[in-house]
C-alpha angles and dihedrals in degrees: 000000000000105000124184129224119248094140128038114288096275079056107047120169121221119229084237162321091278112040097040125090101253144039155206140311133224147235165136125281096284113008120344140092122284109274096000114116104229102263094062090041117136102251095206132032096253131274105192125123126207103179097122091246104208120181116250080253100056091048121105114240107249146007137107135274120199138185146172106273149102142196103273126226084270116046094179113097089196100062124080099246092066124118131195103270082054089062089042097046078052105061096056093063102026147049117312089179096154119029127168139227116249095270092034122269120152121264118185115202112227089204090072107012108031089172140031131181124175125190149165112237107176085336101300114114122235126193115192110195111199101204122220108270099229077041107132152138124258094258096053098260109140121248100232144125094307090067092058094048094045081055089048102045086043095055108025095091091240084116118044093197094082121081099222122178087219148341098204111136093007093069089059087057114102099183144354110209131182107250129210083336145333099298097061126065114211109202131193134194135203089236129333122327099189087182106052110121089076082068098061092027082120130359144207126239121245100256096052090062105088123099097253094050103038089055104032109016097080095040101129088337146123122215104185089162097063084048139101142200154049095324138028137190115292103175130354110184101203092196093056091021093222113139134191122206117202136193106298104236083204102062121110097201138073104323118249111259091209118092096207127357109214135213117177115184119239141129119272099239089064099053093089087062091047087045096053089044099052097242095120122025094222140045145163120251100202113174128010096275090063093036081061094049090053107046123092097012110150117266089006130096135188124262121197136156137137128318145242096191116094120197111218131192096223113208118208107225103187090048095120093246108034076052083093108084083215099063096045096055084050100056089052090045082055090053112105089194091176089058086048090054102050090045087060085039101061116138094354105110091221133120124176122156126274107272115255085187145094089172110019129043116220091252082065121091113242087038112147119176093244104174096049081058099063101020131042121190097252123149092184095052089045087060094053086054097059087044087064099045091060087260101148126187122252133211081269103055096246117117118251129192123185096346097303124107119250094235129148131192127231114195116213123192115212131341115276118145091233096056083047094054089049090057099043089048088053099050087050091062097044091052106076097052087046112261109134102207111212115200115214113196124218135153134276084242092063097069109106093046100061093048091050096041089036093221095159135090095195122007121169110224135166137213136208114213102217090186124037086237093114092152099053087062094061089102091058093053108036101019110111097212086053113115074192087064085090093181097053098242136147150041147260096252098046085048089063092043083057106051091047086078103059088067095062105114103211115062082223100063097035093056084051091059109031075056083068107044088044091072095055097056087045079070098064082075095220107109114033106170106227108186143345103184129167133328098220124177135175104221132173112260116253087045103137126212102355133114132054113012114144109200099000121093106191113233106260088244097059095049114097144082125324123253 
């Protein structure tokens, strides 16, 4: 999957429905699963995983595995510009310090930290990370505190050089020290960061933390000797873009048991083909066509469980007709999210309730419905709302105020039937209180640049979640100084409300509260999540530890083929 950055990297949005790796979700009119009636509704978005976990012990030395991917123009996880196969393409050659368990418990990596205290002093948290002591980078330069101060000074904000994804958390650092000696960080925060291992999950190496490389050095670019772990880059052939990663001769762990780790590029659409052909050992099967395709192919098996990914109708504020906060709520009222996601759904076997969050899924702890509690799909209600507004209806049954059409744009990217269906599907809705959808066509390549230059009224998007810290990202989606608020939303007031919670010390409290404030930005009318869905894969039988794994990301040197 190719997915496009329109949140930091722990929020990356995918270029759409169709092309991403996984889909929709399903329900009811309100609250429920596509197709269920309410009383067999899934109460949670699920939680399951389905990725043959096998201990280090019970993996086959040697083989290839090998996937659709590339290194992407930019390599840096860090830097704005970074998708998700960038993140992905990193962690193969690089730290993966803090990892988490599929529905998000912390996991510290003694081959990097071998220790990790936390602690309150006078109310300002402090983590000391003890590093691994054979711990360090390709070209011999120890892994030490330095590392973890180069990943902090590049990312905190305090230099506007760099372009960061984002300095959340960073910024709340005041110093990184070295501690009893060079091999241990000592970090401390202005407050209580309850989410701060997502900031030192991975880390640069010193040398990559000046302007010029942090920005420039990893476009279109491998560094295998600022990197660190069980494998390195072999080969990159910068004409195809495939790359193969080998046993790093330099790590100091458990060894990898695969003999070479593959990417070939090539575009997403076409990893079902390479699948069937035995070219990759592992594809998405991201609608019910490709599903099709993948099941029941000899000496290969489906993997599905539950989903970090959410799928969002964005709603573009400073458009100069969904301006109006009336026309926006009744847009959303008009909405029949249930009939969106069973349309998604078709042919997928799969029910989950409609999402309430921009930040938790329902299978999280802390999770509230938030948007059930401030909209309702209701098309007679959404028509009283435009009465009120001054929106009359016209002969032809579309609304007109002051001369002017009440018509709206949806931008769809590509040409997929499913994306068409969605469309068709919108404007069908819209049409009976008045509101005439005019869908306006464009390439997957155009992304980005309807997001940046923010050329769309309504625009559906979607967002994987890489830590389980939801709550810590309120301020990207609702916060009305955000370049990451891609619909425009928001004021100065709620922006303060919002970043009051990120200095709530327990994960328990915070999610109580950013639940709260949630809603209130919910009324605003201008994101309204529409769907997550399953992530679903064909992979070949004896994989070991790939599929669907929500939150967790199996270290590189478990990953291979079964004994």
């Amino acid at each position: 999957m190719r997915a496009r950055l329109a949140l930091p990297v722990a929020l990356l949005a995918a270029i759409s429905v169709a092309t991403t790796a996984c889909q929709s979700s399903s329900g009811n009119k309100g609250t429920d699963g596509a197709g269920a009636d309410r009383k067999n509704a899934p109460k949670a978005a699920s939680a399951a995983v389905d990725y043959n976990p096998q201990p280090y012990e019970n993996i086959k030395d040697g083989g290839t595995y090998t996937t659709v991917g590339t290194f992407d123009d930019q390599g840096n996880p860090f830097n704005v510009n970074a998708t998700l196969t960038a993140s992905r393409v990193w962690g193969w050659y690089n730290a993966d310090a803090i990892t988490y368990s599929p529905t998000g418990e912390v996991q510290y990596n003694p081959d990097y930290y071998s220790d990790v205290k936390v602690a309150v002093e006078g109310g300002n948290q402090k983590v000391t990370l003890t590093i691994n002591p054979k711990a360090a980078f390709n070209d011999g330069t120890p892994i030490d505190w330095r590392a973890i101060e180069a990943t902090w000074k590049t990312n905190n904000g305090s230099d506007k050089d760099f372009a960061a994804s984002s300095t959340d958390g960073y910024d709340r650092i005041t110093s990184v020290a070295k501690g009893k000696d060079a091999k241990q960080a000592v970090i401390t925060f202005k407050g209580v960061n309850a989410a701060w291992s997502t900031l030192f999950t991975t880390f640069l190496h010193p040398e990559a933390a000046t302007v010029a490389n942090f920005n420039n050095a990893y476009v279109k670019k491998a560094h295998p000797e600022w990197g660190a772990g069980p494998y390195t880059v072999g080969k990159w052939d910068t004409h195809s873009g495939n790359i193969t990663f080998v046993r790093n001769p330099k790590w100091w762990g458990r060894k990898g048991k695969l003999d070479k780790r593959v990417y070939v590029n090539l575009e997403p659409t076409a990893g079902v083909n390479a699948f069937k052909n035995g070219q990759v050992d592992y594809t998405s099967a991201v609608d019910a066509e490709s599903l099709k395709q993948v099941k029941g192919l000899k000496g290969t098996e489906i993997r599905s469980g539950g989903s970090p990914f959410e799928y969002a109708l964005y709603v573009n504020t400073k458009s100069s007709v969904l301006s109006d906060k009336a026309v926006r709520k009744a847009v959303q009222e008009s909405v029949d999210r249930a009939q969106i996601a069973k349309i998604q759904f078709q042919g997928l076997d799969y029910k989950e309730p409609l999402p309430g969050s921009a930040v938790l899924y329902s299978f999280q702890k802390g999770y509230a419905d938030n948007v059930s509690a401030v909209l309702k799909y209701a098309p007679d209600e959404a028509k009283k709302t435009l009465d009120a507004a001054g929106w009359k209806a016209g002969d032809d049954g579309i609304r007109v105020k002051n001369g002017k059409k009440l018509e709206v744009g949806y931008t769809l990217l590509g040409d997929d039937p499913l994306g068409k269906a969605t469309a068709g599907a919108f404007a069908a809705m819209l049409k009976p209180v008045g509101i005439h959808l005019v869908i306006k066509k464009g390439d997957d390549a155009d992304f980005s640049k309807v997001l940046s230059d923010r050329s769309f009224d309504l625009f559906l998007s979607g967002n994987r979640s890489m830590d389980p810290f939801g709550a810590r990202y309120l301020c990207d989606f609702y916060c009305s100084d955000r370049d990451s608020n891609i619909t425009g939303a928001g004021t100065p007031a709620l922006d303060k409300e919002i970043r009051a919670t990120t200095e709530i010390a327990g994960l328990d409290a915070q999610a109580a509260a950013v639940n709260k404030v949630e809603k209130k930005a919910l009324e605003q009318y201008a994101f309204l999540p529409l769907f997550s869905g399953p992530s679903t894969y064909g992979v070949k039988k004896g994989l070991a530890n790939v599929g669907a794994t929500i939150f967790l990301t199996p270290l590189p040197e478990t990953v291979g083929w079964q004994k």
